[in-house]
PDB file with one MODEL, atoms N, CA, C and O in Angstrom:
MODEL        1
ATOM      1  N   UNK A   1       2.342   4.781  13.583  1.00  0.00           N
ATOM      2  CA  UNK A   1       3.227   5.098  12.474  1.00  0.00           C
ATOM      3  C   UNK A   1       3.828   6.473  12.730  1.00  0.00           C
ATOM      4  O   UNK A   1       3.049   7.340  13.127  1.00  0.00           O
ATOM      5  N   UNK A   2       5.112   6.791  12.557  1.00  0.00           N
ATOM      6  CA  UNK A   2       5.690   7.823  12.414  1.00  0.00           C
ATOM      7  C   UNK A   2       5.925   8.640  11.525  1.00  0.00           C
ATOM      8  O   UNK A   2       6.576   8.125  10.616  1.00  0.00           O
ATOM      9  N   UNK A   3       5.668   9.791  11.353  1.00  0.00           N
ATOM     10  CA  UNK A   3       5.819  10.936  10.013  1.00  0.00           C
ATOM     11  C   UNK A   3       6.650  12.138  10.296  1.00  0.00           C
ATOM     12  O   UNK A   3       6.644  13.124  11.032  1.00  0.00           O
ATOM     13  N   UNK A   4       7.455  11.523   9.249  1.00  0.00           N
ATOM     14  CA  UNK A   4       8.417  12.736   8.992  1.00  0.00           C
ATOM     15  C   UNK A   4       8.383  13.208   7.878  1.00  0.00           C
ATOM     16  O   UNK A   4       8.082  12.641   6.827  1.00  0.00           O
ATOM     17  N   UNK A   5       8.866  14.867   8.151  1.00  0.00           N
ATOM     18  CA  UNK A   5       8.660  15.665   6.935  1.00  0.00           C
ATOM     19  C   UNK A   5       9.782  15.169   5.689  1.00  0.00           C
ATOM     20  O   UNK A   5      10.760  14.467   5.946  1.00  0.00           O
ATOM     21  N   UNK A   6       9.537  15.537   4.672  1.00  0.00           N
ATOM     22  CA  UNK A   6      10.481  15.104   3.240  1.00  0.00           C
ATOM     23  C   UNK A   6      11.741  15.846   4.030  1.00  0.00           C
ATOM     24  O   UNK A   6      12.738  15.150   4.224  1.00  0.00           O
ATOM     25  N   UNK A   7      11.749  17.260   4.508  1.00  0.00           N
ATOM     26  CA  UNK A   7      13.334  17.473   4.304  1.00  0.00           C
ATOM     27  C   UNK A   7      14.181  16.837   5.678  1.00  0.00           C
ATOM     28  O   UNK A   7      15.387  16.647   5.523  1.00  0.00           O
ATOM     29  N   UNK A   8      13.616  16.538   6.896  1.00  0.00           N
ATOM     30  CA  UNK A   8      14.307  15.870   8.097  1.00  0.00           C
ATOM     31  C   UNK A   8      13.961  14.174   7.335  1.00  0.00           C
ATOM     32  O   UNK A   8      14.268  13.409   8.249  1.00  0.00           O
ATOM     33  N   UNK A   9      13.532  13.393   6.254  1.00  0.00           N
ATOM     34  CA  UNK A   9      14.053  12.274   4.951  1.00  0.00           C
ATOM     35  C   UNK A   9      14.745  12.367   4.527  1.00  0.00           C
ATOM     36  O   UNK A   9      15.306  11.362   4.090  1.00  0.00           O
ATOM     37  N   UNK A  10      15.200  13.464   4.337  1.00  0.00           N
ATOM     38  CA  UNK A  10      16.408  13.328   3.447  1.00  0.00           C
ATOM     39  C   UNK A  10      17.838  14.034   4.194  1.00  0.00           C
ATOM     40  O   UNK A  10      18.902  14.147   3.585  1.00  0.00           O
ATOM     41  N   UNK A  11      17.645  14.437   5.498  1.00  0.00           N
ATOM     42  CA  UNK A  11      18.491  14.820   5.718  1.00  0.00           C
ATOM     43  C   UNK A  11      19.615  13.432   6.598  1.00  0.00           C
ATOM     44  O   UNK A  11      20.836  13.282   6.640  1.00  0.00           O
ATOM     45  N   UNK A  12      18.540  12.700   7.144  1.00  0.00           N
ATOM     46  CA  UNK A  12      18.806  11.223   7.662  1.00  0.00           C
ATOM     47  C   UNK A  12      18.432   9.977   7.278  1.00  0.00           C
ATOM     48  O   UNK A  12      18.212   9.095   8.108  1.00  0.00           O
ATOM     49  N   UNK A  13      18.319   9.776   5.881  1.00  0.00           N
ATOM     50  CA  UNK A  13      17.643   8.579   5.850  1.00  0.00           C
ATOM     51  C   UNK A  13      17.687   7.328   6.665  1.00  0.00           C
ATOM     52  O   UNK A  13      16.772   6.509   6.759  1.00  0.00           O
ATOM     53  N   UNK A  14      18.958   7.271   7.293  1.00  0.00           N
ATOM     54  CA  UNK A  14      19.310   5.714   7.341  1.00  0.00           C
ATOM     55  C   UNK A  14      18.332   5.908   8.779  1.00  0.00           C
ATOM     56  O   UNK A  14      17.625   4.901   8.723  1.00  0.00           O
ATOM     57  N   UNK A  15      17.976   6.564   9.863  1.00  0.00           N
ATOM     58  CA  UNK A  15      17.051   6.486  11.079  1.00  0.00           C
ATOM     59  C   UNK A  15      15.933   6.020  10.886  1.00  0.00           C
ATOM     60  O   UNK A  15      15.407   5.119  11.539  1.00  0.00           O
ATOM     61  N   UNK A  16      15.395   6.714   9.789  1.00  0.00           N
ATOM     62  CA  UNK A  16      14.011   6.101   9.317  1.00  0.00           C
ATOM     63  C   UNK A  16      13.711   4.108   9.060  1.00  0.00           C
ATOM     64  O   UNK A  16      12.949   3.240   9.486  1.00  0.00           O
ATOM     65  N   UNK A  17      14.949   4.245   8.040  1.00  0.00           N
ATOM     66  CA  UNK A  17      15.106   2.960   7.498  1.00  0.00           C
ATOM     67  C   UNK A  17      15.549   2.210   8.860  1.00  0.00           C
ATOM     68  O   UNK A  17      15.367   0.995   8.784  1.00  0.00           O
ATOM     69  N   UNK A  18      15.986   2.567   9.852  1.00  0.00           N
ATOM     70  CA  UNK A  18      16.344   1.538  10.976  1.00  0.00           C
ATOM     71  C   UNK A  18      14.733   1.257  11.712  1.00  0.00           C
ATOM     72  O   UNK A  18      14.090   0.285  12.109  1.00  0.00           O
ATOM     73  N   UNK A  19      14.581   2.510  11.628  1.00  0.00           N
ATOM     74  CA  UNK A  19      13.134   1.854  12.528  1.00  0.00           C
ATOM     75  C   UNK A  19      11.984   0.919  11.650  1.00  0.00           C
ATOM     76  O   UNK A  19      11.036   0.293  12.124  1.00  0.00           O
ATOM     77  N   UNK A  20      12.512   1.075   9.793  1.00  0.00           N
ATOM     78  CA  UNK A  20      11.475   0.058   9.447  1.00  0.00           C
ATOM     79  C   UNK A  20      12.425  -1.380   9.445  1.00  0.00           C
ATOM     80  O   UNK A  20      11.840  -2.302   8.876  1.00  0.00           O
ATOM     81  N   UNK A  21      13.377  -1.628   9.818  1.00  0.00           N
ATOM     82  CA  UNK A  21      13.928  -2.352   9.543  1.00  0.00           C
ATOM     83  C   UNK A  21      13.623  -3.439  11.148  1.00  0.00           C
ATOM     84  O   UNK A  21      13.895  -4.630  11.300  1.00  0.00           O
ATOM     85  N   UNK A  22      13.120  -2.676  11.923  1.00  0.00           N
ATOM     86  CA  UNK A  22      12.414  -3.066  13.569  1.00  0.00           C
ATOM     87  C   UNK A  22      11.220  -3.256  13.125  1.00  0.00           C
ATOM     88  O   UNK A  22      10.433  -3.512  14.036  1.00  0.00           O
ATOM     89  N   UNK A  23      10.580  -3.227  11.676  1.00  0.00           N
ATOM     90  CA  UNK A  23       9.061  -3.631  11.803  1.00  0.00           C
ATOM     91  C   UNK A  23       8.224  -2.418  11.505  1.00  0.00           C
ATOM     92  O   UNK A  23       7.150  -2.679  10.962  1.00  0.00           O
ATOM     93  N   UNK A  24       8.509  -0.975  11.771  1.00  0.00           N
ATOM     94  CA  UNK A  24       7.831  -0.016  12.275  1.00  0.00           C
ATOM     95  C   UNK A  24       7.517   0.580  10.893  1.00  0.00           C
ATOM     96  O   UNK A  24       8.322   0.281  10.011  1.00  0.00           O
ATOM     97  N   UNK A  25       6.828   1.108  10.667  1.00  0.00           N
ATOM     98  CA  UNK A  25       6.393   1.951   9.108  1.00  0.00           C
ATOM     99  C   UNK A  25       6.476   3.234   9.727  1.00  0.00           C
ATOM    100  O   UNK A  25       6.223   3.586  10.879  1.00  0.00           O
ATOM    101  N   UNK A  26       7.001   4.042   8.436  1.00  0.00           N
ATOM    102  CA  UNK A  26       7.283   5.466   8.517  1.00  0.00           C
ATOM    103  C   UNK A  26       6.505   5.913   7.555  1.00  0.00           C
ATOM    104  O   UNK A  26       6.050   5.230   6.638  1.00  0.00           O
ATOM    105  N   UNK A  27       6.296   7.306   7.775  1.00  0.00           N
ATOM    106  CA  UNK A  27       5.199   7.901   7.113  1.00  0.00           C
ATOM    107  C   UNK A  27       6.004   9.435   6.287  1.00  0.00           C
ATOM    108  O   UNK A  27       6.792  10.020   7.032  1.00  0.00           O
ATOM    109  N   UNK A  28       5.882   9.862   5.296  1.00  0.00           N
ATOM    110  CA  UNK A  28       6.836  10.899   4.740  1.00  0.00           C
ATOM    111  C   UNK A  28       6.245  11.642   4.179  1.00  0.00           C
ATOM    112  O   UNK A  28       5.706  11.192   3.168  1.00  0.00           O
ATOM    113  N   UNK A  29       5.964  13.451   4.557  1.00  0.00           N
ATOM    114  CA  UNK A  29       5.069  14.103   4.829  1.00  0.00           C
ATOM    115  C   UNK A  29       5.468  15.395   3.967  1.00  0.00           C
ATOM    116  O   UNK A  29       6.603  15.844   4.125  1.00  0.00           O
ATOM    117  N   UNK A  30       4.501  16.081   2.966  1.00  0.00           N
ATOM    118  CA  UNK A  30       5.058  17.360   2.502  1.00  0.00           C
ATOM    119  C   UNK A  30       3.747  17.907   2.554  1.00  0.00           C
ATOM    120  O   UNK A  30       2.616  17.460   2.363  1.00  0.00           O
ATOM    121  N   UNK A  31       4.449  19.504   3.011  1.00  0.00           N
ATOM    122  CA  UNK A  31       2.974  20.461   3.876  1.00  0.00           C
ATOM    123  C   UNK A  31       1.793  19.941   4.750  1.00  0.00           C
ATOM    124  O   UNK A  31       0.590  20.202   4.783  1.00  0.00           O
ATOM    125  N   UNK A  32       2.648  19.063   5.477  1.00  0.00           N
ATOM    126  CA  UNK A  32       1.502  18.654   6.203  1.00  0.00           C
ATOM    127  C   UNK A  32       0.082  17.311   5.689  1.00  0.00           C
ATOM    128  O   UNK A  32      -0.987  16.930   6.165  1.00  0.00           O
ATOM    129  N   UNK A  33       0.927  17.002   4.481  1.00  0.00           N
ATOM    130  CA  UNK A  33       0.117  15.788   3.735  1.00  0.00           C
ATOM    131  C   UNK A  33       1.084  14.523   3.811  1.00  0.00           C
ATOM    132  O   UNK A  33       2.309  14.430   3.732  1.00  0.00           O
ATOM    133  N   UNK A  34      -0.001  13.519   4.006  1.00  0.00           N
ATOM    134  CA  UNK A  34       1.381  12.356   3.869  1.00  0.00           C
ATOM    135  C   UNK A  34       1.519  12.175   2.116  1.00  0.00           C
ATOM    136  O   UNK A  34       0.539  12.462   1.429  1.00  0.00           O
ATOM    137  N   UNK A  35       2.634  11.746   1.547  1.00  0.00           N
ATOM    138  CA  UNK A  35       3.070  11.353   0.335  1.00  0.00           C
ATOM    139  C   UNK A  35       3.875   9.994  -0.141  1.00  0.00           C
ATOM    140  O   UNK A  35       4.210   9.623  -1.266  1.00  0.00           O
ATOM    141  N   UNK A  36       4.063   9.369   1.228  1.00  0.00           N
ATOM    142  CA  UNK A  36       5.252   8.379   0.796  1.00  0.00           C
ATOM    143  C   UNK A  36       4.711   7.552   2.581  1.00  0.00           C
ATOM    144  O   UNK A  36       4.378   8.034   3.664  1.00  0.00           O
ATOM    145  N   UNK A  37       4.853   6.362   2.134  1.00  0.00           N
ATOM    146  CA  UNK A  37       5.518   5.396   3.322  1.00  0.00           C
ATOM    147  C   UNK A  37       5.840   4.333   3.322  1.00  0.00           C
ATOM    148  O   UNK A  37       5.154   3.421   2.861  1.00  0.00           O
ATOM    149  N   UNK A  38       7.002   4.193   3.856  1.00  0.00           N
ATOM    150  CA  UNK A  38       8.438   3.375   4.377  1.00  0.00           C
ATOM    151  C   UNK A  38       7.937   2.530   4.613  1.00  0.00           C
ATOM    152  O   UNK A  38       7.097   2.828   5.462  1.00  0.00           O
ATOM    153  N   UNK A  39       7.878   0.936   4.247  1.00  0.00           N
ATOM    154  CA  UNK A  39       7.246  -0.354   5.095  1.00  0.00           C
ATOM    155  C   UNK A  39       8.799  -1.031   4.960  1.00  0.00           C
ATOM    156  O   UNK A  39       9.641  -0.586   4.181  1.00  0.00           O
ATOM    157  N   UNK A  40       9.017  -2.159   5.839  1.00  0.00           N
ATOM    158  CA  UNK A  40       9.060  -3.639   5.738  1.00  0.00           C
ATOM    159  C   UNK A  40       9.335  -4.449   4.750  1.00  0.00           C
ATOM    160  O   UNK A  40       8.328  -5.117   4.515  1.00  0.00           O
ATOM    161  N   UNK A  41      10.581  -4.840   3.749  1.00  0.00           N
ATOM    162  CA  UNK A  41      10.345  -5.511   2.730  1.00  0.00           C
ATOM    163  C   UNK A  41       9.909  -6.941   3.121  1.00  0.00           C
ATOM    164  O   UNK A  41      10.338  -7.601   4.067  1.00  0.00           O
ATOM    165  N   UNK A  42       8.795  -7.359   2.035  1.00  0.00           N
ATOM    166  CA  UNK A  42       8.767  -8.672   2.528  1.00  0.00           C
ATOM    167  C   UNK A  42       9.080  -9.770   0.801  1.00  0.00           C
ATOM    168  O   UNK A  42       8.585  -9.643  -0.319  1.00  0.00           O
ATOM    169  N   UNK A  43      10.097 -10.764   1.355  1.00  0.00           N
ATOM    170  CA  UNK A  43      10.225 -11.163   0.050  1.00  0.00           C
ATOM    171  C   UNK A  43       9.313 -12.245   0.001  1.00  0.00           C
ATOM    172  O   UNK A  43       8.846 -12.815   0.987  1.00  0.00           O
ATOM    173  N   UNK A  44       9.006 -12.585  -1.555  1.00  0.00           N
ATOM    174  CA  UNK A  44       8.015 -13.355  -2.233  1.00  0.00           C
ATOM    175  C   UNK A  44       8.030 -14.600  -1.655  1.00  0.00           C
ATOM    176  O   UNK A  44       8.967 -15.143  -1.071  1.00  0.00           O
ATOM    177  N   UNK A  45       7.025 -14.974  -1.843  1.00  0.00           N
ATOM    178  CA  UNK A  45       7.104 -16.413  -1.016  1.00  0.00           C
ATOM    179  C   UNK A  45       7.496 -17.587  -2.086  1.00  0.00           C
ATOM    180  O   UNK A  45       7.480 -17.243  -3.268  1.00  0.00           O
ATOM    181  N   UNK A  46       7.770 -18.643  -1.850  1.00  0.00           N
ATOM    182  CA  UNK A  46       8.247 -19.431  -3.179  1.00  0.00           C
ATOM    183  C   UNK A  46       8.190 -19.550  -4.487  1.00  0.00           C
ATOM    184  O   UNK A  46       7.063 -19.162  -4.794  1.00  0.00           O
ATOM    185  N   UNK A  47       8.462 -19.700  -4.937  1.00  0.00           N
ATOM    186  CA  UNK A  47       8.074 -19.423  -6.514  1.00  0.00           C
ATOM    187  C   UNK A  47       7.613 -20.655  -7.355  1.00  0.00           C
ATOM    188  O   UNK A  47       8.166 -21.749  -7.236  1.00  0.00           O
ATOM    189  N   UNK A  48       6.914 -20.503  -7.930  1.00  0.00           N
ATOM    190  CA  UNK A  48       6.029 -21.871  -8.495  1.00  0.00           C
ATOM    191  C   UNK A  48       6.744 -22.203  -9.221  1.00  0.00           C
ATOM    192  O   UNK A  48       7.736 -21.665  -9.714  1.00  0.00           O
ATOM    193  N   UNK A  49       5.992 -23.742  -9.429  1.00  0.00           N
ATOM    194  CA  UNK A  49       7.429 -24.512 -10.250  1.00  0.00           C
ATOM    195  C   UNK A  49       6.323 -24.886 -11.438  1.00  0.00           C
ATOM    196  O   UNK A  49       5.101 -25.040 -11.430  1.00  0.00           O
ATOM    197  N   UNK A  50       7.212 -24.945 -12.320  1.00  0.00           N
ATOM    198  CA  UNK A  50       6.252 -25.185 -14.110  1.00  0.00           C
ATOM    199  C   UNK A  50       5.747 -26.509 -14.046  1.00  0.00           C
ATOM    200  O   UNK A  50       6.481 -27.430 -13.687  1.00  0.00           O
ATOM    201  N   UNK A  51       4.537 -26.695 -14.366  1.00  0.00           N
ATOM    202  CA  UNK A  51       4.419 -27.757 -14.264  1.00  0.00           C
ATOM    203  C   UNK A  51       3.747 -28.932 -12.902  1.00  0.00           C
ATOM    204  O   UNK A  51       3.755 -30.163 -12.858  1.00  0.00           O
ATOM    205  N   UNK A  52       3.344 -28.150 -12.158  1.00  0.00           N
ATOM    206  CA  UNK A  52       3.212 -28.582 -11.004  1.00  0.00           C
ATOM    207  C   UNK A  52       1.973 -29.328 -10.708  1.00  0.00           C
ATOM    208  O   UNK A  52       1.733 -29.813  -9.602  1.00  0.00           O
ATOM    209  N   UNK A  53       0.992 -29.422 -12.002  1.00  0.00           N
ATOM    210  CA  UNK A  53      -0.305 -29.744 -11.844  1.00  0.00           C
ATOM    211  C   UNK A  53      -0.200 -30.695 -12.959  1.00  0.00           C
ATOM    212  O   UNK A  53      -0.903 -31.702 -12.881  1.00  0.00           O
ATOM    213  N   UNK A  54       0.485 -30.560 -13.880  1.00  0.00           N
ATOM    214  CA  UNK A  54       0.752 -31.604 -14.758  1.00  0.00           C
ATOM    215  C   UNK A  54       0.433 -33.324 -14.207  1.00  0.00           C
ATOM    216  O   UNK A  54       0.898 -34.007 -13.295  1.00  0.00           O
ATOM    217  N   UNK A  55      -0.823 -33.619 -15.520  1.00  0.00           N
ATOM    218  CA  UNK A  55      -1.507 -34.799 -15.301  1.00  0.00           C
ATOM    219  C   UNK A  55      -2.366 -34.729 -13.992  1.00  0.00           C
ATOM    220  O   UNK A  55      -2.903 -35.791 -13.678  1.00  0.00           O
ATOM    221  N   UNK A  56      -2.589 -33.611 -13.151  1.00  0.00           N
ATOM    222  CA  UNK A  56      -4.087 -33.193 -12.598  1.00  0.00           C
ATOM    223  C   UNK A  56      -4.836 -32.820 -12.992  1.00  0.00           C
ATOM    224  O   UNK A  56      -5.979 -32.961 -12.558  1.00  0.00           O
ATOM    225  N   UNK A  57      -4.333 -31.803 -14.578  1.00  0.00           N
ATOM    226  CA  UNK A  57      -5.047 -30.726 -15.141  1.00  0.00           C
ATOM    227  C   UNK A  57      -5.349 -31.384 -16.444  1.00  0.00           C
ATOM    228  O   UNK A  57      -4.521 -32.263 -16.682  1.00  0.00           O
ATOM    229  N   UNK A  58      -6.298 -31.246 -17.408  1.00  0.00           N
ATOM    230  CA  UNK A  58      -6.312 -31.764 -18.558  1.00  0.00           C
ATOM    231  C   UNK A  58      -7.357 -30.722 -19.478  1.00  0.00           C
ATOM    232  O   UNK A  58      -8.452 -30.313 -19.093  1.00  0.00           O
ATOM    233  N   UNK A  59      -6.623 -30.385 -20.942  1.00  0.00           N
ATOM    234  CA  UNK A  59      -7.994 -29.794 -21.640  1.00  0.00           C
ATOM    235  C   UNK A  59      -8.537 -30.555 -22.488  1.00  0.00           C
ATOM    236  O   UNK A  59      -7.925 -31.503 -22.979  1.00  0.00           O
ATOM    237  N   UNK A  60      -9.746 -30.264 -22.787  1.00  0.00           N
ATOM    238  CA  UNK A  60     -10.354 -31.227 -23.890  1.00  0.00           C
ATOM    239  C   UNK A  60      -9.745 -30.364 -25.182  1.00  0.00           C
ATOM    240  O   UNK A  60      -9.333 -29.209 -25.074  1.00  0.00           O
ATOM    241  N   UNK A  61      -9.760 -31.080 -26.340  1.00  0.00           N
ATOM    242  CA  UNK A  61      -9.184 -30.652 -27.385  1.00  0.00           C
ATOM    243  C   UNK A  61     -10.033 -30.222 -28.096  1.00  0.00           C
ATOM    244  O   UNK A  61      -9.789 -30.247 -29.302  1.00  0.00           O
ATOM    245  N   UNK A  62     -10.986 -29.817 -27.763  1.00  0.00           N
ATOM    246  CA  UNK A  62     -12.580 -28.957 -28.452  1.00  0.00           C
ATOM    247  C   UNK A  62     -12.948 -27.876 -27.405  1.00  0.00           C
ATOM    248  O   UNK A  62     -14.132 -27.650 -27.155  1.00  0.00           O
ATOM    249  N   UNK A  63     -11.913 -27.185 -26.772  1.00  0.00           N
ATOM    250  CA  UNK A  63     -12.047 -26.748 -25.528  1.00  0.00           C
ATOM    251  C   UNK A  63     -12.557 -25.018 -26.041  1.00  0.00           C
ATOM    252  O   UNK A  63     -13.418 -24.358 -25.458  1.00  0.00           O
ATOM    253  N   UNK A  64     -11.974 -24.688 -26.933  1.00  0.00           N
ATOM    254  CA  UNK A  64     -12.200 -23.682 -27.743  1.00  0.00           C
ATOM    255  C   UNK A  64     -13.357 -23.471 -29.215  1.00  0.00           C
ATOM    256  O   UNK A  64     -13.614 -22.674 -30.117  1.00  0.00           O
ATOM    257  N   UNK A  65     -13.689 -24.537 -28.774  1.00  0.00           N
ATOM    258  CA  UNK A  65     -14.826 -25.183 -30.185  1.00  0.00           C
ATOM    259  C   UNK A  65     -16.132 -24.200 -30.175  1.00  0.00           C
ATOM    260  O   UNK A  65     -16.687 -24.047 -29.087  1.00  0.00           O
ATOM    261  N   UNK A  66     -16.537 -23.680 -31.055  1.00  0.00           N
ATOM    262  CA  UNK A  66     -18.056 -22.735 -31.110  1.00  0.00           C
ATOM    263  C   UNK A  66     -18.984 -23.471 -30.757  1.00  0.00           C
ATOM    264  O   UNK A  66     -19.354 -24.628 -30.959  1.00  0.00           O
ATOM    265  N   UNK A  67     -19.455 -22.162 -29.912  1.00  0.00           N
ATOM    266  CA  UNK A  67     -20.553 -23.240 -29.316  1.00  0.00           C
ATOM    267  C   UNK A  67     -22.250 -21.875 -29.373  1.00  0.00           C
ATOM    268  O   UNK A  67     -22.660 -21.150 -28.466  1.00  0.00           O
ATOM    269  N   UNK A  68     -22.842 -22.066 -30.942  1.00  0.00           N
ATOM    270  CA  UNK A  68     -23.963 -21.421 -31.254  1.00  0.00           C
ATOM    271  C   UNK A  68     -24.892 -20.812 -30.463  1.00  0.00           C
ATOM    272  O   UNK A  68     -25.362 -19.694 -30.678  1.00  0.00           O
ATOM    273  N   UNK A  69     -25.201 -21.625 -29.433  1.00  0.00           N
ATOM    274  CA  UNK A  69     -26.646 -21.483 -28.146  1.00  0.00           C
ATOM    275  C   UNK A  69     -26.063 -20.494 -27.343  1.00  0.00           C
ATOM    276  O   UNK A  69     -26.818 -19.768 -26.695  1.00  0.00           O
ATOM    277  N   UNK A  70     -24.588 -20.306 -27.258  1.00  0.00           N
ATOM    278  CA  UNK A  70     -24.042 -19.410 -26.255  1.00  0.00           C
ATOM    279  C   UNK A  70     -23.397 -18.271 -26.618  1.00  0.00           C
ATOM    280  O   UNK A  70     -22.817 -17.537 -25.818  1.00  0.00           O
ATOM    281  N   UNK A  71     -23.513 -17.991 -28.445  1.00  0.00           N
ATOM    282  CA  UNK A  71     -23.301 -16.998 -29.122  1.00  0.00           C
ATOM    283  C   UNK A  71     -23.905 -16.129 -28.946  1.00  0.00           C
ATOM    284  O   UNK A  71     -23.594 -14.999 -28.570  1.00  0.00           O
ATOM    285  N   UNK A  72     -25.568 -16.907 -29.399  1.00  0.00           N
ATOM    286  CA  UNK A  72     -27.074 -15.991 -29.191  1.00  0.00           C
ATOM    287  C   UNK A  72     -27.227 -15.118 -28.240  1.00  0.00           C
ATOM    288  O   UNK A  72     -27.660 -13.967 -28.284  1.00  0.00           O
ATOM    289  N   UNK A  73     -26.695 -15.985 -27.050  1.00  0.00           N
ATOM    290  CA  UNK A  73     -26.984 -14.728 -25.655  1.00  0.00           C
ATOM    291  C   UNK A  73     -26.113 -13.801 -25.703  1.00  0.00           C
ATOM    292  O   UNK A  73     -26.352 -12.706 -25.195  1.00  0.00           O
ATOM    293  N   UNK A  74     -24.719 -14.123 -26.441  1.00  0.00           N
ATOM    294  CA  UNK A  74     -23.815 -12.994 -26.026  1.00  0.00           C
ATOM    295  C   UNK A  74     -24.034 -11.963 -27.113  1.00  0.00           C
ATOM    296  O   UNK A  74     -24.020 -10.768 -26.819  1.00  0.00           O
ATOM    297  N   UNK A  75     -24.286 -12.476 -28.676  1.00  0.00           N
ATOM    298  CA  UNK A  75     -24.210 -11.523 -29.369  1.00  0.00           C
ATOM    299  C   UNK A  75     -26.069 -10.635 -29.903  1.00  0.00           C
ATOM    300  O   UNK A  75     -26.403  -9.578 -30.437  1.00  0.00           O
ATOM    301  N   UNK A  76     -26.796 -11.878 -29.335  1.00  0.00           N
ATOM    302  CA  UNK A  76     -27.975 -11.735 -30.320  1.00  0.00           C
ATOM    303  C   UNK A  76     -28.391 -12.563 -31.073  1.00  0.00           C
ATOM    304  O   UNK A  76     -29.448 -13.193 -31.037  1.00  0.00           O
ATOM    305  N   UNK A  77     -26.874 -12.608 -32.383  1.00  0.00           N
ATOM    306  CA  UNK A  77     -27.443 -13.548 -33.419  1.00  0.00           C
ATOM    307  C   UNK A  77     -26.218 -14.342 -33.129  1.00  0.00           C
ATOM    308  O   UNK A  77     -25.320 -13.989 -32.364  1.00  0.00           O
ATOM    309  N   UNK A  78     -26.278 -15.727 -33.986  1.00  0.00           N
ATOM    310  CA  UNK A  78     -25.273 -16.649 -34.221  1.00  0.00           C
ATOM    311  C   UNK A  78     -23.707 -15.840 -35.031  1.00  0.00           C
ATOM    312  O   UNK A  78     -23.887 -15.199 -36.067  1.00  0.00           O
ATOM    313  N   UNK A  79     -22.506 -15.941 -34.542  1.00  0.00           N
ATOM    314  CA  UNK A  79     -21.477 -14.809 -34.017  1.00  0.00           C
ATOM    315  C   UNK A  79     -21.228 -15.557 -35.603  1.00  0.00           C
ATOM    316  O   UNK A  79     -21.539 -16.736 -35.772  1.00  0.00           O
ATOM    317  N   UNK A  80     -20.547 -14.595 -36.882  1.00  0.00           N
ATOM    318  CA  UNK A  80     -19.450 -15.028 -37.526  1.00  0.00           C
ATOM    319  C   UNK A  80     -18.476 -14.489 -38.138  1.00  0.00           C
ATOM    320  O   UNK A  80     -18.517 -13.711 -39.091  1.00  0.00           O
ATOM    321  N   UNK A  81     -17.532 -14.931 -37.553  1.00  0.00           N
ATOM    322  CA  UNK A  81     -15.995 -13.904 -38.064  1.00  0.00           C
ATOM    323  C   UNK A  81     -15.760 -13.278 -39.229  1.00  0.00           C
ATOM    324  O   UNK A  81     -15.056 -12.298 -39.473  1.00  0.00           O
ATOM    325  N   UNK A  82     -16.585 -14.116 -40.088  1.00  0.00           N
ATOM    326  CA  UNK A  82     -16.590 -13.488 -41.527  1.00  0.00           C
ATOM    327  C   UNK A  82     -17.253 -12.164 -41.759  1.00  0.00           C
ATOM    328  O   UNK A  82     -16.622 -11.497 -42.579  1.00  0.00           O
ATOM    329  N   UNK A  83     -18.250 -11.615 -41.329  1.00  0.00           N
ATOM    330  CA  UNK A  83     -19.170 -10.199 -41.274  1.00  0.00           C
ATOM    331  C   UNK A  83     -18.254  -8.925 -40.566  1.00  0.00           C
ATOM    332  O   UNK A  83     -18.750  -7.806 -40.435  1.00  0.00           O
TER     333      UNK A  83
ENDMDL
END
């Protein structure tokens, strides 16, 4: 990787950006610390389509239903919204 200081960044950007544009990552450096680096855009890979599992996937319609025995462990006692 290559590092250049912020002010030889800004005095050329587009050199930098050519060499990431070859693949190469740049590294962008103030006092001797890196602060910034230049990669590679990579665009998203396809984008999901709605629906795509539809009639693979199914919920039960009690899927959210209280379930007491598994209150106990989480709360202690039997959980109720009303308290």
């Amino acid at each position: 990787m290559t590092t250049l200081k912020v002010s030889d960044a800004k005095e050329q950007l587009s050199a930098p950006l050519v060499m990431v544009e070859h693949g190469e990552e740049v590294g962008i450096a103030r006092a001797g610390r890196s602060i910034a680096r230049l990669v590679p855009y990579e665009r998203p890979k396809e984008r999901r389509k709605l629906g795509a599992l539809r009639e693979q996937i199914s919920i039960r319609p009690d899927f959210d239903a209280p379930e007491p025995e598994k209150e106990v462990l989480f709360y202690g006692t039997p959980f109720n919204p009303a308290d």
